[in-house]
N, C-alpha and C positions, 0 to 999 in steps of 0.2 A: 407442713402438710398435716402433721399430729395436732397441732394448735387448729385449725380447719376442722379435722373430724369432730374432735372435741367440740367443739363452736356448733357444727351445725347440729350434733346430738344434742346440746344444753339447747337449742332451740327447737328442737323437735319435741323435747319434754314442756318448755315454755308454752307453746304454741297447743299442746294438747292438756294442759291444763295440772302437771304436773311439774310446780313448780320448785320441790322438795329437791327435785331430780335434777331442776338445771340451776337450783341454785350450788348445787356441789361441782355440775361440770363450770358453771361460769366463775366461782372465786379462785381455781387456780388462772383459770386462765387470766382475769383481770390481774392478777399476783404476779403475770408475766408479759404486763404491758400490753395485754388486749383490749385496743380503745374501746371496741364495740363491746364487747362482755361487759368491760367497767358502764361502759354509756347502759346498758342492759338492765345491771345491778343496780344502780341510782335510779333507774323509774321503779325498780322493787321496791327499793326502799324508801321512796318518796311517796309511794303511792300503795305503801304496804301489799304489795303481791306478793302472798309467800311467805310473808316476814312481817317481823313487828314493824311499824311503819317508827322509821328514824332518820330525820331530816337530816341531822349531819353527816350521818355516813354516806345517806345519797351526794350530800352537797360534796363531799369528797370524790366520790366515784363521779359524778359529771365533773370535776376540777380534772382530775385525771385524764381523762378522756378526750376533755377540752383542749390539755395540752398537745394532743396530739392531730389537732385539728376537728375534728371530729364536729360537724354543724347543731347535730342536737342538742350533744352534752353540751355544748358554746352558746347554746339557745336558753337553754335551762337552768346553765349556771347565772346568765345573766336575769331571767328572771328570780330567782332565788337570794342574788345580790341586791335586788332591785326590791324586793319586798321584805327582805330580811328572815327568809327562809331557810334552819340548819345554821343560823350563825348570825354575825354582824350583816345589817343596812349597808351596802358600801353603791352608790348611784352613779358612780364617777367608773368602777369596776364594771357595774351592771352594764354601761354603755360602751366598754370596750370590749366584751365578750359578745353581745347583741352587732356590734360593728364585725368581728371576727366571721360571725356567722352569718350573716345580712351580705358580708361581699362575697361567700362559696354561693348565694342566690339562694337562700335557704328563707324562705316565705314569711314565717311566722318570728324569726328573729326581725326580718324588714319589717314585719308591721311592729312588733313591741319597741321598737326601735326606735320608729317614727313619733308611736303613740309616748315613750318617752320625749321626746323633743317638743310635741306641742303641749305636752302637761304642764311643763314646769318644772317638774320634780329636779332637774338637774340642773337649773336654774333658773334665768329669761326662758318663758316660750320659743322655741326655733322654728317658724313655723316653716319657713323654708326648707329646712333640712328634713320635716315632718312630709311635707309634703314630696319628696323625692324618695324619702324611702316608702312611702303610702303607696306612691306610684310604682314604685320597683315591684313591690309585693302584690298590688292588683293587678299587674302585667303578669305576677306569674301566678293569677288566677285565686288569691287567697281573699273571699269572698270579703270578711271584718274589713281589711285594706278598701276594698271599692268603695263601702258603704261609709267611712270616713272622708273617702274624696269626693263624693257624694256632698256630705257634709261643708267639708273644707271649702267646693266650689260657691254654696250656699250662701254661707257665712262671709266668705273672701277671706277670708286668713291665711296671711301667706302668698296668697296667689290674688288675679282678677276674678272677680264674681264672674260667673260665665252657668247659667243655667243649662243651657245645652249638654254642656259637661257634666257636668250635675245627674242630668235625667241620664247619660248614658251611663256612669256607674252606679247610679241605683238600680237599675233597672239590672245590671248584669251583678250588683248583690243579690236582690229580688229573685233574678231567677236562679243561684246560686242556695237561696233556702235562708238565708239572712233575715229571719224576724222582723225586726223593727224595720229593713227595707221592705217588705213586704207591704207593712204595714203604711209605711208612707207613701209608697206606689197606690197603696187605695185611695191613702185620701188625698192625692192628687188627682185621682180620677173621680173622686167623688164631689173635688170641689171647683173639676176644669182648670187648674191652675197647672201652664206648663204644657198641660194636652189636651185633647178635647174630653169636654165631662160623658163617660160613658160608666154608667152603675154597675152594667155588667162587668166591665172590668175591676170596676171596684171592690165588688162583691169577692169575687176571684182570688183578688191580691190578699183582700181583709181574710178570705178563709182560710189561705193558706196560712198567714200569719197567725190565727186563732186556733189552728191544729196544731199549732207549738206552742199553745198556752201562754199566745200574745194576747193580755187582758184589755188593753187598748184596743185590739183590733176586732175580740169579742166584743166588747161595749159596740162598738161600730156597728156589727153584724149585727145585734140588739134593733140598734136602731134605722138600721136597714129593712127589717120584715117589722119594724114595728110601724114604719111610716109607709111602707108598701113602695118603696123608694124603684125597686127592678118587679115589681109587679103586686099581684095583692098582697097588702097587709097580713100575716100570719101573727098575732099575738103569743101563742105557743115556741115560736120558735123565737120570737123576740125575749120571750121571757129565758127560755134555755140558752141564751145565749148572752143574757143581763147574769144570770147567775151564776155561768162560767166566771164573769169576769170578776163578778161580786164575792164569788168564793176565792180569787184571789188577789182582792181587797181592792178591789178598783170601785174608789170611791163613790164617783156617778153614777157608774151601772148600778150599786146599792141603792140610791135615790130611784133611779128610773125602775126599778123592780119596784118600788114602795110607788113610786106615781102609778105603775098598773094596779098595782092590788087595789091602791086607794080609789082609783075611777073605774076600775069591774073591766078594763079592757080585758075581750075575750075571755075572761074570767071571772067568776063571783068575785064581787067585792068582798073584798077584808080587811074589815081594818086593824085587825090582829096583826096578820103579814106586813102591811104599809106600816106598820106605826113599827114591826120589829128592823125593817131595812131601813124606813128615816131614822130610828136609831143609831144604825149602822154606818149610814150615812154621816151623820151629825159626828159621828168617832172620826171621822174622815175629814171634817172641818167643813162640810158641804152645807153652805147659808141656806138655801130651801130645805133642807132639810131639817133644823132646826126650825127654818118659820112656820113648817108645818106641823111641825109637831105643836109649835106654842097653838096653830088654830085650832088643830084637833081636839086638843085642852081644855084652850077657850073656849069652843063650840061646842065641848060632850060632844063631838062626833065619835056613837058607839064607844064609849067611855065616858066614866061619871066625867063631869064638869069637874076643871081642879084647875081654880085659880093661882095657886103657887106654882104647881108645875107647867101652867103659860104662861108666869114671870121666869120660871126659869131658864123653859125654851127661849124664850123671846133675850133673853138677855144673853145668850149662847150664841144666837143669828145674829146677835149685837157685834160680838165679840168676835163670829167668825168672819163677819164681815169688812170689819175694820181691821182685820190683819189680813187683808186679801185686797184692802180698796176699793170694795164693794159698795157703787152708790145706794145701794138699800140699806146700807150703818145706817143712817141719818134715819131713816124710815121705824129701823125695829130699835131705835135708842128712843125714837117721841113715842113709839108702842109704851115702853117699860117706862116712864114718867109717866104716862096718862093711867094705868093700868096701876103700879106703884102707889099712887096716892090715896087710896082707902085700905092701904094695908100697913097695919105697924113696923116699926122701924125694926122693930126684934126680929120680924118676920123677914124682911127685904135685906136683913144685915145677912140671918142663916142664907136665903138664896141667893145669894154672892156669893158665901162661903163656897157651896154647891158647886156654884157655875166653875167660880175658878179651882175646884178641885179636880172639876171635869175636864176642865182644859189643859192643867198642869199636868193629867194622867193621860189625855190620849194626841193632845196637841204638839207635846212638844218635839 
């Protein structure tokens, strides 16, 4: 009963933000085999609440606690086994503590569980066994689990391919707040595959996905109002929403922000802006973006004329193209021979140096 009051003071101090307080009512208690205080004290200290952040001692205190059953700590120690978190790699550990907690029905150990079985890590792929704890865990509603069997039905791994299945746990990730389902429920709506093509719904999914700072689903919404896809073209919002994606680092959107500035859609042309997002692009390995650059070059479009820097662009599209399979290699490789040839070898030896400097710094 004293082990009790004790317990729910140190959580009445936890819970209001004074951690000093319960971290004194919780070390006697975990000192006398309180699972739950220990399981308590190993999120402090894994996640420095309170306290200097000390991964072995958490890895202790969930060891502790684990033994006493206890689902979280069993959840946690097997992640921490499993990544090498507070101590030794042990994968072989990680899956028999992840098993402990996976069969009290404890969600998040089912899905690490799973998601260890079909990685590999512990050795052949299992995809069977991946797929039964995916399943365990999306039954008890843990949304990453759907969005994998989602997946799993997809690919067939493990199981028969079965689409049907498929759109039903994406859809119940989707509406569960799952990013990247979110995002793939658009563009199955946006490309009628699986359902009928409705924009509006597309739109929908993609925003959702994009108010979690899904850059993929930004880029979409981009090109959603910039093609007037669910009604008039808005370039404004096309562009606020290329830039979201391009602020973080999504490659395309960087080009398609540089395609408006460069053709004035709903905006004054700039080719200041176009030429600093092909830029940006071109860091990103995006072939038009580098062949635009070489034309702007080539052509003094609003920039002097500078033959070396459209050998250089032109031989970067070369490059990003042929590491992508891009049939336009062939295209910007007869560019830079024909172009190449009234310029000294001194000259075309430096912009090589160049290109592949650029490549080795932002390509690899």
């Amino acid at each position: 009963m004293a082990n009790n009051l004790e317990f729910n003071e140190a959580m009445a101090h936890y819970h209001a933000g004074n951690y000093a307080l319960a971290l004194q009512k919780l070390k006697p208690l975990a000192e006398n085999n309180h699972s739950v205080a220990q399981m308590y004290l190993g999120d402090m200290f894994l996640n420095g609440i309170g306290v200097e952040k000390e991964e072995n001692i958490a890895r202790e205190y969930y060891q502790s606690a684990a033994k006493a059953n206890e689902p979280h700590a069993q959840n946690m120690l097997g992640h921490m086994l499993a990544e090498g978190i507070g101590g030794e790699r042990d994968v072989e550990k990680a899956i028999e503590w992840f098993d402990r907690a996976a069969r009290q029905g404890f969600a998040m150990a089912q899905y690490n569980l799973a998601t260890l079985y079909c990685s590999g890590k512990a050795g052949e792929p299992n995809f069977e066994q991946g797929l039964y704890w995916f399943s365990e865990a999306a039954n008890n509603g843990y949304p990453d689990a759907q969005y994998q069997l989602f997946r799993l039905y997809v690919s067939g791994q493990g199981v028969q391919t079965n689409n049907k299945r498929a759109i039903f746990w994406l859809r119940a990730a989707a509406e569960r707040g799952v990013a990247p389902a979110q995002n793939r429920l658009g563009q199955l709506y946006a490309a009628g595959s699986d359902v009928l093509q409705d924009w509006t719904q597309a739109k929908l999914w993609y925003e959702k996905a994009a108010s979690q700072g899904h850059a993929e689903a930004q880029y979409s919404l981009g090109h959603i109002h910039r093609r007037g896809d669910d009604g008039p073209s808005d370039s404004q919002q096309a562009i606020q929403w290329f830039e979201k994606a391009a602020n973080s680092g999504h490659g395309s959107a960087m080009h398609s922000l540089a395609l408006v500035y460069h053709a004035g859609e709903g905006v004054n042309k700039d080719i200041q802006k176009a030429i600093y997002w092909y830029n940006k692009g071109a860091e990103k390995r995006i072939v038009e973006a580098c062949g635009n650059l070489a034309a702007i070059y080539l052509g003094g479009e609003g920039v002097a004329q500078n033959l070396s820097a459209g050998l250089f662009w032109t031989l970067l599209a070369h490059f990003a193209a042929s590491s992508q399979a891009d049939p336009n290699a062939a295209q910007y490789q007869n560019q830079w021979h024909r172009l190449a040839q009234n310029s000294p070898p001194e000259v075309l030896r430096q912009i090589e140096q160049q290109a592949n400097q650029f490549a080795a710094k932002f390509w690899q």
